[in-house]
N, C-alpha and C positions, 0 to 999 in steps of 0.2 A: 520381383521388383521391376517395375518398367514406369520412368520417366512422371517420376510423381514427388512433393515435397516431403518428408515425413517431419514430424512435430515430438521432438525428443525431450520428455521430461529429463531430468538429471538431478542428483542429490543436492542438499541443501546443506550438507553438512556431513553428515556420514555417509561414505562410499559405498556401504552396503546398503543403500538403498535403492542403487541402479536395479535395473527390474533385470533380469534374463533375455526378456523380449526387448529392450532397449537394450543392451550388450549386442546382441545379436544384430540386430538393425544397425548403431553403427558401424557393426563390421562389413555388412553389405552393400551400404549403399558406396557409392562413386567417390560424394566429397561431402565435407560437412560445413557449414556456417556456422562460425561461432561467435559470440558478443568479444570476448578476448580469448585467441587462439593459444595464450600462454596459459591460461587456466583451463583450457578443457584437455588442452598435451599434456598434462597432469594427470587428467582423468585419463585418455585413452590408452596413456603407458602403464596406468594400475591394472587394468584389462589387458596389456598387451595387443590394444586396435592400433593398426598402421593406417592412417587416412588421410589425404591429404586436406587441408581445412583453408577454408578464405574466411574472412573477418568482417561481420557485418555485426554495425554498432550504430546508435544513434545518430553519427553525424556521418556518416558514407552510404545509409538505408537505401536511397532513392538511386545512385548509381550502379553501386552493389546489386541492389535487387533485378535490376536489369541484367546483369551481367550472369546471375545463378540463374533466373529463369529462362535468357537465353540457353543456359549450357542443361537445364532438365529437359526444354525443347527439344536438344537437338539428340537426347536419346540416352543422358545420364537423370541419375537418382540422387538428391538431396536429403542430407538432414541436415535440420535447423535445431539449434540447443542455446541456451543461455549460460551466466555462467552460473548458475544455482534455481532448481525449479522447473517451471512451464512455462517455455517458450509464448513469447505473444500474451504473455498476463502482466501490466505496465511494464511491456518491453516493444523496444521497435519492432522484435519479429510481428506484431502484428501487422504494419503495414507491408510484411512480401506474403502475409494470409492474401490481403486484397490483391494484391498485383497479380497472386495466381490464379486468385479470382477471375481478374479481370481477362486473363490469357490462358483461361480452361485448364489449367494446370489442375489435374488430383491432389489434396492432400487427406494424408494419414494419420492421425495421432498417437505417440505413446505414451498411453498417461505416467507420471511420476510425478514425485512429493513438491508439494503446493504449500510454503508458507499463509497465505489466507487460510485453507482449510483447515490445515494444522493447529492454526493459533485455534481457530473456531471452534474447533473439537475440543478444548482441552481448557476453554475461557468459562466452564462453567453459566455461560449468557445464551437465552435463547437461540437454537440453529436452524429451526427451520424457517423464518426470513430472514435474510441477511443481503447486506450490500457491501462491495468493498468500493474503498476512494481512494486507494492508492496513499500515492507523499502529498501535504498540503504544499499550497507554492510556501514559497518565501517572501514573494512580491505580496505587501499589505494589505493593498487591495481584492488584489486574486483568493488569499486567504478568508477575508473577510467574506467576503460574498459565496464558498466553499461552503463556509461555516453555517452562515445566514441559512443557504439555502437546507440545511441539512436541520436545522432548529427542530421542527416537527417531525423528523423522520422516526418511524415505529421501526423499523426494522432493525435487527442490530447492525452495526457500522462497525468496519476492518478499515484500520492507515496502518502504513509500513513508513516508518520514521527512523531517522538518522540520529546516532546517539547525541551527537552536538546540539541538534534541533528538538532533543525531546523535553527539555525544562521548560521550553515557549509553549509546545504545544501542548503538554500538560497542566498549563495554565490557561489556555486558550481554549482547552476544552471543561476546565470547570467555570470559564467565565459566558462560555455560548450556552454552555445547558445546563448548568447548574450542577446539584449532587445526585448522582449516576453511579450506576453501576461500572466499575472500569477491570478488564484484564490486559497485563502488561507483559505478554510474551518474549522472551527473547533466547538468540542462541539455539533455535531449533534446530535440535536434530543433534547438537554439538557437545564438549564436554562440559561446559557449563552454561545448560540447557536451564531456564527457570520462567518459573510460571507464576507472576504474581497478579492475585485476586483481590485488589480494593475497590475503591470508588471516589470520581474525579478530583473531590476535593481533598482526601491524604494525599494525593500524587501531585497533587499542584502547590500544597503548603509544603509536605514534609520530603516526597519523593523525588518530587523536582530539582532537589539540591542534594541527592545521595548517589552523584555522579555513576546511572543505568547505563554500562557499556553494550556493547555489541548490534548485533542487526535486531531490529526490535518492530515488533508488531503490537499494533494495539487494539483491543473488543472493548466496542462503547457500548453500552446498553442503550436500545432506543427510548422514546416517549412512551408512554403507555398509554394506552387508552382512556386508560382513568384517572388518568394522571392530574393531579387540581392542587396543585402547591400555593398555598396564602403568602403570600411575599410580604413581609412590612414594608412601608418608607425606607426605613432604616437599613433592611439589607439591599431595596431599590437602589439607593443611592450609593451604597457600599461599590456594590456591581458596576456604575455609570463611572467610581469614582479610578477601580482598577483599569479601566477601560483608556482612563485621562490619562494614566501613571503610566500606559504604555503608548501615549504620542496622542490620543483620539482627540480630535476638540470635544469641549465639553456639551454643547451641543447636539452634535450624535453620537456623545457617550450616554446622553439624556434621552434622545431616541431609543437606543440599543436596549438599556437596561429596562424601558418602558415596556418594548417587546416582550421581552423575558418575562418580566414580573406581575405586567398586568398594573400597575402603578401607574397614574398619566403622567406623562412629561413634563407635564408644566411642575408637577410638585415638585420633580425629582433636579427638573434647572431650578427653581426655587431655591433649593434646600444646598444644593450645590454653591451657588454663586453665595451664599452667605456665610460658607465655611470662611 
């Protein structure tokens, strides 16, 4: 080891999924960076690793990051770890990847278990394209245009959702693309580990209110190629009208559901404004 970052996978839930080669690496390098230094002093007292750790988290990244790069610089060895997974996958470690980037710094990888892959392996939904999106915002707009832009997307699609936030987005995703394919991962790796295989529209009528605890991931099936769904008026306007019931003027609820359906907007404001 000489004066390089290394990129430490770490478990997701069960301890024995630390690798050997990741045991070993933290035992040697210098110091570690961790997301919260109280959860990985956890991990390294199950292994019995002594190491001293500084805390690098989303809102200290830019200082922090200077601060471990200067000290790999000057002829010590970092490891970077999260508190669950691959460092640098929707986590700040990615922005001290570029900082070392940018100051020639080596880095290492040690691969270990990957909530995305995991869910993906085990979603029964096509793997070999796939895209992950991470958490939708919460901000309306941010979500909306998230959404939008993802309508036509063939690949399958990975989000990591928070249980309090999953009854919105499981309606949010049978109101963007309609009835899909859906797998509802959660708990990986943990003791109540479960893997459910529907499709957007149970998870939005019946799912979405059978209060899904834990860290949860979700496998959306894409578009299909051949996909050519006949939309009536009548679920057109259904679509535009969920859209209203959750804040939308009825206007680009009339837009929206136009998109979708294939139905022109003018029917679908028509038919709306005369309910």
């Amino acid at each position: 080891m000489n004066n390089k970052l290394y990129v430490v996978g770490t478990p997701i839930g069960n301890l024995s999924d630390l690798s050997p080669r990741a045991v070993d690496t933290l035992s040697k390098v210098d110091f570690i960076a961790a997301e919260d230094t109280r959860v990985t002093l956890k991990l390294l007292n199950h292994f019995d690793i002594k190491k001293p750790m500084v805390s690098y988290y989303e809102h200290n990244k830019r200082e922090r990051g200077e601060i471990i790069c200067a000290r790999i610089l000057s002829g010590e060895d970092c490891a970077i770890v999260t508190d669950a997974g691959m460092p640098c996958i929707s986590d700040p470690g990615e922005d001290l990847i570029k900082l070392c980037e940018e100051k020639g710094i080596p880095t290492v990888v040690i691969p270990g278990p990957s909530a995305v892959i995991s869910a993906l392996a085990v979603s029964g939904l096509e793997t070999g394209r796939f895209c992950f999106e991470g958490f939708l915002s919460v901000n309306k707009k941010s979500r909306k245009d998230h959404l939008e832009a993802l309508r036509d997307e063939r690949r399958t699609m990975i989000f990591y959702e928070a249980p309090h936030k999953l009854p919105s987005t499981l309606r949010d995703l049978y109101d963007f693309f309609g009835e899909r394919k859906l797998t509802i991962v959660r708990e990986i790796t943990k003791i109540h580990e479960e893997t459910i295989r529907t499709n957007t529209k149970y998870a939005a009528e019946v799912l979405a209110e059978s209060g899904i605890k834990g860290e949860i991931v979700l496998v959306l099936e894409g578009k299909k190629s051949d996909e050519s769904v006949e939309y009536t008026l009548e679920q057109a306007v259904e679509t535009a009208q969920k859209l209203i019931d959750k804040g939308e003027k009825i206007n680009n609820a009339a837009k929206q559901a136009a998109q979708l359906t294939g139905i022109k907007k003018n029917e679908i404001y028509r038919e709306l404004i005369s309910r």
